[in-house]
N, C-alpha and C positions, 0 to 999 in steps of 0.2 A: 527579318526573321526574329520573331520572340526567341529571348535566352531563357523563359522559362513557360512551364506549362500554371495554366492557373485553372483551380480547381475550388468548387465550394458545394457545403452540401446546403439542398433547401432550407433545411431548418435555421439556416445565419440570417433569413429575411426577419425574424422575429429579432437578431441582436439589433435593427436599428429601430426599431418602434418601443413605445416608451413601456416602461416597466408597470405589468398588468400584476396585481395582490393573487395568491396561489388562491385558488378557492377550497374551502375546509372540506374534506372527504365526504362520501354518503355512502353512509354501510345498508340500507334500504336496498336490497335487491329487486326490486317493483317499482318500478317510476313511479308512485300514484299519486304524485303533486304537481299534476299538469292541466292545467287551462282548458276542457274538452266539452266538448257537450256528449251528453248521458247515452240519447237515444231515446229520449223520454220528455225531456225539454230541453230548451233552450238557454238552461243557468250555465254561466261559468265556472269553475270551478280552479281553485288555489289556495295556498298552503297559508300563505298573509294577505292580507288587505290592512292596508295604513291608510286611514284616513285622515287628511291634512296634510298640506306638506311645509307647513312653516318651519323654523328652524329644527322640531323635534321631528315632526312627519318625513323631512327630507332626509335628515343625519340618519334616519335609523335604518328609511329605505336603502339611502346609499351603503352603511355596512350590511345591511345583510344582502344587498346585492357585492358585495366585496367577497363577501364570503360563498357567495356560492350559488345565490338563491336565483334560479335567473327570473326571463319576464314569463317563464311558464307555471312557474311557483309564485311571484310574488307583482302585485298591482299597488301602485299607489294612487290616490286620487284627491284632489284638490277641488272647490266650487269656484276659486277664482280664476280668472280668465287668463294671469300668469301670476309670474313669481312680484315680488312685492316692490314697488318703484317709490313708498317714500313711509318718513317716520318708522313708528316701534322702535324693535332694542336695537343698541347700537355698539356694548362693548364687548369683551372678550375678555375672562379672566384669565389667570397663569395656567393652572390649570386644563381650561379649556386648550388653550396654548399648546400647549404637549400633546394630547390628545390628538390636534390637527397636524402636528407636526409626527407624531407618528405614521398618520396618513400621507403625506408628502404631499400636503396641501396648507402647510401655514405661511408657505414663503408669500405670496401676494398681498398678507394678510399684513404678517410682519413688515414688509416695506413700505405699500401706501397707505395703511391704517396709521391710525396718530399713536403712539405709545405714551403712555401714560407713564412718568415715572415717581410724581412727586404732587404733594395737596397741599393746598394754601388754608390756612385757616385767618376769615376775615373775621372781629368782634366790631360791636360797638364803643365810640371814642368819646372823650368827655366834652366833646365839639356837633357832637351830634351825625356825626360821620360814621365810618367806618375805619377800622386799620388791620395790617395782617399781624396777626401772633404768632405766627408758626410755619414753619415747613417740616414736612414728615415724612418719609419713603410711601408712594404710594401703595405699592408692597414689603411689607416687615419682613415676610418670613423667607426660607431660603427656596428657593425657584428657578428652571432652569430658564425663564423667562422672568426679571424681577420686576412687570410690569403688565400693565392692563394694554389693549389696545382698544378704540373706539374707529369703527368702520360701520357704512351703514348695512341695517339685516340684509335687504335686497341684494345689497355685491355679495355679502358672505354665502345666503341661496343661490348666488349664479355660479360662484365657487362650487359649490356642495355638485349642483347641478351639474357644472362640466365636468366632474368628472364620474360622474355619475352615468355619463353619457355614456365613458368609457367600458361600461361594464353592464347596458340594457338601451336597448334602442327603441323603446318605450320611453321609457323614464316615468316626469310628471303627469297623469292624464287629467288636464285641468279643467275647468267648465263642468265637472263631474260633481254635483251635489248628492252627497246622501241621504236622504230621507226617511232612514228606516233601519233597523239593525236590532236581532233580533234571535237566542237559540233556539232553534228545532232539530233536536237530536233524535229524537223520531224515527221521521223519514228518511235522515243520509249523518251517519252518526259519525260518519269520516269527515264531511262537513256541514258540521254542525250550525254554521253562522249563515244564516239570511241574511243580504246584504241590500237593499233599495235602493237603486243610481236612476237621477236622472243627469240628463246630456244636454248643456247647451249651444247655440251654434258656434262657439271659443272654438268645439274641441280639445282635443291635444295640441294644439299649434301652439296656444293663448291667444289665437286672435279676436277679439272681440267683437268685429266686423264681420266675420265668416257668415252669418245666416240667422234667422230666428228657429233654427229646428231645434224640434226638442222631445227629445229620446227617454225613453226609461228600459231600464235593464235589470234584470236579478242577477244576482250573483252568490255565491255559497263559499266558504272559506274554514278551515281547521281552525283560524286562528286569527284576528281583529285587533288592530293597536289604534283607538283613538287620540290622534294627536290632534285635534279639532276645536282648541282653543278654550275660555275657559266659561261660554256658554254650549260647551260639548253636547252634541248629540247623543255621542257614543256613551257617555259618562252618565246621561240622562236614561237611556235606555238599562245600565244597569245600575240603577236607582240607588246610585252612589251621591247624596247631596253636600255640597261643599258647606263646609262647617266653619264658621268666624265669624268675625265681625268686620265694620268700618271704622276709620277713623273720622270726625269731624274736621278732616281737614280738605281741603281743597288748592290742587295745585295746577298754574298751568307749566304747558312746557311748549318750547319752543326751537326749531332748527334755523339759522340764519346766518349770514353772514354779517359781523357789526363791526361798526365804527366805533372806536373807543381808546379813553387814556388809560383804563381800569389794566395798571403793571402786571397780574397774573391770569390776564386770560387766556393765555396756552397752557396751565396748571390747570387741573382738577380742585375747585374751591370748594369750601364749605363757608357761608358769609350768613354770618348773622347779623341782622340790625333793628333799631328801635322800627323801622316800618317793616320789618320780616326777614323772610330767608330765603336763599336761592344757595339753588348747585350751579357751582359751572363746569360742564362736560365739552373740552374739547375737541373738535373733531376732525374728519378725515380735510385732506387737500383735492378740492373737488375740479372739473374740467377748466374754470375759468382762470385757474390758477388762485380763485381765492379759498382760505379756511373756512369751514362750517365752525360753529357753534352750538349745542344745547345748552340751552336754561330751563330749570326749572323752579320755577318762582311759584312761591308759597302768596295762596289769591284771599285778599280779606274781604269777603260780602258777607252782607247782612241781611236779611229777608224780611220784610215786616211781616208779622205775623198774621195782617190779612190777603196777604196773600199767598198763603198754604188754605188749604181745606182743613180744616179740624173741626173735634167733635169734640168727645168726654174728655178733658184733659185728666180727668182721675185713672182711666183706663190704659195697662201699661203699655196693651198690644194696640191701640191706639195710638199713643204717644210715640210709638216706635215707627207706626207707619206714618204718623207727622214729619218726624224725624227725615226719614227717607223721600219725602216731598220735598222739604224743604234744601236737602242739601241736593236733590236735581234741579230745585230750582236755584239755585246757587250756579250750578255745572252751566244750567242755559244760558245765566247772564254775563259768563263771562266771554270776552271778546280778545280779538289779540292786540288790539288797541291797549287794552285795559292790561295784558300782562306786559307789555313792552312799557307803559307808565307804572305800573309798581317795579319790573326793574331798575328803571332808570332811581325811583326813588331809592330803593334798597341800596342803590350802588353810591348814592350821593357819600362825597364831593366828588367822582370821579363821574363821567359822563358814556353815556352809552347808547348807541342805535342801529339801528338798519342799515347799510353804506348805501350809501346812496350809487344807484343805478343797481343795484340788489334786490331778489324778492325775497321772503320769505318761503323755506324749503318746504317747511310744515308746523303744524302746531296741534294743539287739540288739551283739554281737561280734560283730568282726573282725579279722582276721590282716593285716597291711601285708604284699603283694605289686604287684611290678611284673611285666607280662608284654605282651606286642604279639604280633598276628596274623604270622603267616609272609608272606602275601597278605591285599591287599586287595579285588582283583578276581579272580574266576575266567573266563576266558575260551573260548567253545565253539570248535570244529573248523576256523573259520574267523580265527579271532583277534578274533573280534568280544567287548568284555566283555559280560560278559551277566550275572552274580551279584558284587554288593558288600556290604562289610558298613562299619556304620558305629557309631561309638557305642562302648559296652562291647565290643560284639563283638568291634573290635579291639583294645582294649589297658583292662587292668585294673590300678591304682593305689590309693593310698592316699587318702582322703578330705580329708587336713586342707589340703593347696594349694586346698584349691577348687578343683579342678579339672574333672571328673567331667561335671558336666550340661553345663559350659561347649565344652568340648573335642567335644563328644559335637555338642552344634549346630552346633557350627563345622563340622564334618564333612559334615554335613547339606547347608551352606549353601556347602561347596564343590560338592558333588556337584547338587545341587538343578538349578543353570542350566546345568549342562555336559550332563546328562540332556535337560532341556528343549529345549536346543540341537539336539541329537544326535537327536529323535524329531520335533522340530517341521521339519527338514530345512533348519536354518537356518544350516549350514557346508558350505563348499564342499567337493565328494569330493575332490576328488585337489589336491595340492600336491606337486612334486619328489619323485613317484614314493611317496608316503605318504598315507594318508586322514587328513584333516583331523579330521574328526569322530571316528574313533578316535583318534587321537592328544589329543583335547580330553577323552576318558574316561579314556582311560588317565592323563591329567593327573592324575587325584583321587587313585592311588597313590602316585603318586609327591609330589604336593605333602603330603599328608594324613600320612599313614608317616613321612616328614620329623617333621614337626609329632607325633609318636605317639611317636618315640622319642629327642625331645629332652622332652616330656613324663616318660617312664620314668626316664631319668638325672637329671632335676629333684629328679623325685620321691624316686627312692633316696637323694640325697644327701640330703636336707630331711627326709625319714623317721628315717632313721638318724640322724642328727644329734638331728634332736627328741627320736627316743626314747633319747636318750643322756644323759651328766649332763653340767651347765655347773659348771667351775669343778673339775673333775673334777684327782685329782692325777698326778703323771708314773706312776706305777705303775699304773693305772684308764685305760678309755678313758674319754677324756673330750674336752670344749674349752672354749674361753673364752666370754665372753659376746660379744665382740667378732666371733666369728669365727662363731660362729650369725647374729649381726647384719649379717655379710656376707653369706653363703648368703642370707638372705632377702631383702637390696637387691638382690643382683646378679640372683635372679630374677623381684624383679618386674617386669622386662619382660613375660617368659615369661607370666607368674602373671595379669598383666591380661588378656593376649593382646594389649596393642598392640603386642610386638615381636617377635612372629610374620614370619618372612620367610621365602617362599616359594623355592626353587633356580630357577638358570635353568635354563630352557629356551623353545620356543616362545611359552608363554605367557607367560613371564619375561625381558623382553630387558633383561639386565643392561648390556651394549657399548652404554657412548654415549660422546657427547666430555667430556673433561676437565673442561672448562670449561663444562659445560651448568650445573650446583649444586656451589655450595664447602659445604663443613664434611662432617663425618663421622657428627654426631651424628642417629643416625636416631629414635634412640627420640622427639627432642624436635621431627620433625617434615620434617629435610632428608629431600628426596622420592629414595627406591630405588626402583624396580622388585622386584617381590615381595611390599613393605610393603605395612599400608596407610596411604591416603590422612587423615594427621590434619586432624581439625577447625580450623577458624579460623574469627574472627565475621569480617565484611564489611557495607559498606552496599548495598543493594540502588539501583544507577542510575535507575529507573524512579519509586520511590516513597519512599526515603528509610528503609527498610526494615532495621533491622538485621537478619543473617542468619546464620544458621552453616551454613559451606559445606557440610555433611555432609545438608543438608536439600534439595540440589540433586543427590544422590545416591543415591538411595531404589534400592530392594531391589525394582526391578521388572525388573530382568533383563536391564536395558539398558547397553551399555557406553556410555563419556561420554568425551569431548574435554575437557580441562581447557585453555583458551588461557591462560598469563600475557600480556599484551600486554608490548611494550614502550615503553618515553616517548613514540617515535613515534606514538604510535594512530590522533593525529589529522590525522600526514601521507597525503595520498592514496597514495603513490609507497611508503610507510615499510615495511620488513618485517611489521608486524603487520597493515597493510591486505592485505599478498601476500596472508600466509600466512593470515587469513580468509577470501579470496577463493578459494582452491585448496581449502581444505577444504570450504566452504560448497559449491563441483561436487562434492567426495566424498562430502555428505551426503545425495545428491539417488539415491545409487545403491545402498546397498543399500534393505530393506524401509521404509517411510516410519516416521519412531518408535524405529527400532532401534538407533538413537547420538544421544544430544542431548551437545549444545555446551553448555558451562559458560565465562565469558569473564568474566576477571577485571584489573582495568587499575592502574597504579599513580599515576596523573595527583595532583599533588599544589594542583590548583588549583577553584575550586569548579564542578566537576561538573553541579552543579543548571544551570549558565548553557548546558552543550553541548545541543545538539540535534541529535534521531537523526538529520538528515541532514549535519552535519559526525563522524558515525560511519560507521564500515566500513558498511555494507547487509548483510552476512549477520549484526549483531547485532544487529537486529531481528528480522528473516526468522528466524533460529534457539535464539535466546538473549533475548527482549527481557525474562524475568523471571527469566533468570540471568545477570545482567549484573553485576559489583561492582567496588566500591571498596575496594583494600584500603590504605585509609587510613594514611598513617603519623601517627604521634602528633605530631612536628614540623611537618606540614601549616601552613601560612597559614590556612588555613580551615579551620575545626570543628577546633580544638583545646582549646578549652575543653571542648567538648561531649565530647571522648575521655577527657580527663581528670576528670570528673565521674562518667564512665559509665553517661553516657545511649543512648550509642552503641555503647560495646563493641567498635569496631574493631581491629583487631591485624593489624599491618603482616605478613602472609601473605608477602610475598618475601623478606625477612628467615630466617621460620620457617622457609619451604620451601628455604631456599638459594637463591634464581632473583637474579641481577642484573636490575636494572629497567631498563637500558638494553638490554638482551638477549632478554629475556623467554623463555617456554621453550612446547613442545608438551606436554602428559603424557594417555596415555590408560588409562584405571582400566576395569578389568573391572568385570561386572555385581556381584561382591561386594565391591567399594570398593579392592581391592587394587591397586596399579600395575602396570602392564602395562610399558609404555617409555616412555621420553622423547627427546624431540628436539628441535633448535633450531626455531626458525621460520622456517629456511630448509631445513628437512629435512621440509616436509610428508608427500613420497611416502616417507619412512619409515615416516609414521605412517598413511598410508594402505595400505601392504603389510602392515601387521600388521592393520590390520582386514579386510581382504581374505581374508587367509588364515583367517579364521575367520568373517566371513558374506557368506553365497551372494547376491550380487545377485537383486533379484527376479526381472528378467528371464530366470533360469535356474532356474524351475519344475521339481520333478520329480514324476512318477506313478506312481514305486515305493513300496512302502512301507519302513520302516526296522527 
């Protein structure tokens, strides 16, 4: 006989299945972004098309499949037959880092990726050798990852991809080449984009074997994001031309597994010598149980000059196109015969090669060039954008910053929730005579482009430099060690991406008070508008929890209220009771989900003893498991415990700048970045900036977008 009765309701089959991202509301009462045919032809019909899906093409699919978008609104499509099995980028800056780990996708990443924590700096010796000068954090600034990882692109896409699964059973449709892309607002001004697909026998599978059929399809779409590399189609079609130049240098690079006595090659090197330069990128621990390796070795050939074609040598557009013969014929002669003997020579007196019973992963040249798109969005007949590109597409650089995949998601991950926004009908139309919602797209050129061509001049300088000699004499270009060793601190801000900052404008309200945050230092965490939001641990009020506040932040597309309270917290009357009070009516108005409260307190006495009814009532009601403590280490209470680090606390008003008798407002976009700040007696500040970008529910609309 059972001594009890057991009962469950259906809905507990979802507690055991893994945790699905909420999808961001559609105030759109009209379904009209579904995949259907007309009655008239045969086109498809949907809200995005992404074309590509390399690292930028997939990341962006995958969030805005997070958020909501399913396989009836949104297509992605790839020419290649699958995801990518060797060479391209390989690292992962800090940055990026957070980003995935907001997704609950970095763990894979972080364990069998290599982490990079430290650079070797090799010079030339008065032996004719090499020797190391220097070790240096490979990331300086503060991060809640202080460190790069190098994993290859392919695994990171098969990441992206499985879980991408999660959320469209479609996914990648590969084999899928675009041919064509094109506005006609004309005919169907709801979708405005011609789309040209051919199909080869891959399919969707990736199988390359499946058949030689081959298909062509139209397709029609609101809205187009070329991630298609940085001979874009997309990018070409809206006669956006990439603008730069090249460098005369010539590098190869290489994946391998080596033999060698050379002391730092699990370190990230920069090694100069009288026969040249190379990076050393180490990398992931691959099936065999041995380490990969990157090199990129800097290739000295020389062309004779009969054999380039040339003509007028007085002619500059002539000479330019000499120019460009000659360093492809440079690209053609190298071999990887030829880069495996200029490293070995670079590396002398240390010794280096292939391990024997090892092949070589991959290789290939290339030329250091910096270039950036003209445009980042094309826009049709109505000013509406309607084609972006993102990724290579816009702007082509040099490999050795790491920069490349990184820069290219970021992209992504701007664009991703401003789209979202803009289709799900989740911004109000009109603000002082201007549309909201275009203005939140056209956002992504203008913050993105920013970011593309402080990238280029990073680059150029860091390039050039690299490929140039250290210690070089006054007749020689050259420089010192010291002054390479600057170039590379002063950009690692840039280089991590945590010092990325956005310009103002709407989405960027730099104008606050004086007095809201002291100090300057942003990179270490004082809160700007633009930035983003650094990491700090906290204790969690509810359950004794340590936390890192970036975990209260997740990549679901939601903007957030950051409260600092001030000392007052637990006055009824006190400014931080107001200004909960005022906000907790603001939260009640737009779509329910669409802002959550993050409330964090500086109370220096033991916590554990308050209860939630001597607290504000909207930090329950909105906040009850983002409530913290941001503990200073002097505390009365639990200071041993901070000091031990059990706890991991770190006094958050300090880092952020906020005086604790003042406390501050801060409201962070759905990509972690700061939006504005206000006192806590400036609520309706921070209530006009979320206003102007989402539509109260109660203002449903039945057009489509």
């Amino acid at each position: 006989m059972p001594t009890f009765l057991d009962r469950a309701n259906l809905s507990r089959d979802l507690r055991i299945l893994p945790t699905i991202a909420p999808p961001l509301p559609q105030l759109s009462t009209l379904s009209t972004s579904t995949s259907t045919l007309d009655g008239h032809d045969d086109t498809e019909r949907y809200d995005i098309v992404v074309v590509g899906a390399g690292p930028a093409g997939l990341f962006l699919t995958l969030l805005l499949a997070r958020y909501g978008i399913d396989d009836k609104r949104l297509l992605c499509l790839d020419s290649k037959p699958g995801s990518l099995k060797s060479g391209q980028a390989d690292g992962l800056q800090p940055r990026t880092l957070e980003v995935l780990k907001s997704l609950g996708i970095a763990e894979e990443v972080l364990t069998e990726g290599c982490q990079m924590w430290e650079v070797a700096f090799w010079n030339p010796n008065s032996s004719g050798g090499i020797e190391r000068i220097s070790h240096v954090p490979d990331v300086a600034v503060p991060a809640r990852f202080p460190h790069e990882v190098t994993i290859h692109q392919g695994r990171i896409e098969r990441i992206l991809s499985d879980d991408l699964a999660r959320y469209s059973k479609r996914g990648v449709e590969y084999s899928s080449r675009v041919t064509s892309v094109s506005i006609d607002d004309g005919r169907d001004a709801d979708y405005p984009i011609v789309v040209e697909v051919e199909k080869t026998g891959g399919s969707q599978t990736g199988d390359p074997h499946a058949g030689p059929e081959l298909s062509r399809r139209r397709v029609r779409s609101k809205h187009l994001v070329g991630c298609d590399g940085a001979r874009s189609l997309v990018r070409r079609a809206m006669e956006s031309d990439l603008v730069g130049d090249s460098r005369d240098h010539i590098w190869g690079v290489v994946d391998l597994v080596v033999d060698t006595d050379f002391p730092d090659i699990r370190r990230r090197c920069a090694i100069h010598s009288n026969a040249g330069s190379i990076m050393v990128i180490p990398r992931e621990r691959i099936a065999t149980g041995d380490y990969l390796t990157r090199l990129y070795v800097q290739v000295n050939l020389e062309v004779p000059a009969d054999e380039v074609n040339t003509s007028d040598k007085s002619d500059p557009i002539t000479l330019g196109a000499d120019a460009r013969r000659k360093t492809k014929k440079r690209r053609e002669m190298i071999t990887l015969e030829g880069i495996l003997e200029q490293a070995q020579a670079v590396f002398q007196p240390y010794k280096i090669k292939l391990k024997d019973g090892a092949e070589v992963d991959w290789w290939a040249a290339y030329q250091i060039g910096q270039r950036i798109a003209e445009k980042f969005v094309q826009r049709d007949s109505t000013g509406v954008p309607r084609l972006f590109i993102s990724g290579d597409a816009c702007h082509t650089h040099s490999p050795k910053a790491g920069q490349g995949m990184n820069v290219s998601m970021m992209d992504s991950y701007n664009l991703a929730w401003k789209l979202a926004y803009h289709l799900n009908d989740l911004v109000p139309s009109q603000s002082e005579g201007s549309s909201n919602s275009i203005d939140l797209l056209n956002s992504y050129e203008v913050e993105r482009r920013k970011i593309a061509q402080e990238l280029i001049e990073f680059d150029h300088k860091f390039s050039t430099m690299f490929s140039g000699q250290i210690g070089a004499g006054p007749e020689k270009e050259g420089m010192t060690h010291e002054q390479f060793l600057q170039v590379f601190s002063t950009g690692n801000g840039f280089t991590s991406g945590c010092g990325i900052e956005y310009p103002e404008s709407a989405l960027i309200l730099k104008v606050s008070g004086d007095d809201l945050v002291s100090g300057t230092d942003y990179l270490s965490g004082i809160l700007r508008p633009g930035r983003r939001l650094l990491n700090t641990q906290m204790i969690r009020h509810a359950d004794g929890n340590p936390r890192d506040l970036q975990d209260d932040f997740l990549s679901t597309g939601r903007f957030r209220i950051l409260i600092m309270t001030s000392t007052d917290l637990l006055r009824p009357d006190g400014r931080s009771a107001r200004a909960l009070q005022a906000l907790g009516r603001a939260l009640n108005q737009p779509p329910q989900g669409l802002i959550e409260l993050v409330v964090v307190h500086p109370l220096c006495t033991n916590t554990r003893d308050i209860t939630w009814d001597a607290l504000p009532p909207e930090i329950k009601q909105h906040a009850e498991m983002r409530f913290h403590s941001a503990w200073d280490a002097e505390a009365p209470v639990g200071k041993d415990l901070l000091r031990s680090g059990i706890y991991r606390a770190e006094n958050a008003y300090d880092i952020y700048g906020v005086n604790k008798e003042k406390g501050l407002i801060c409201v962070v976009r759905p990509d972690g970045y700061v939006g504005m700040v206000a006192s806590l007696d400036e609520v309706e500040r921070a209530v006009q900036y979320l206003e102007r970008w989402l539509r109260p529910q109660s203002q449903r609309r039945s057009e489509g977008r």
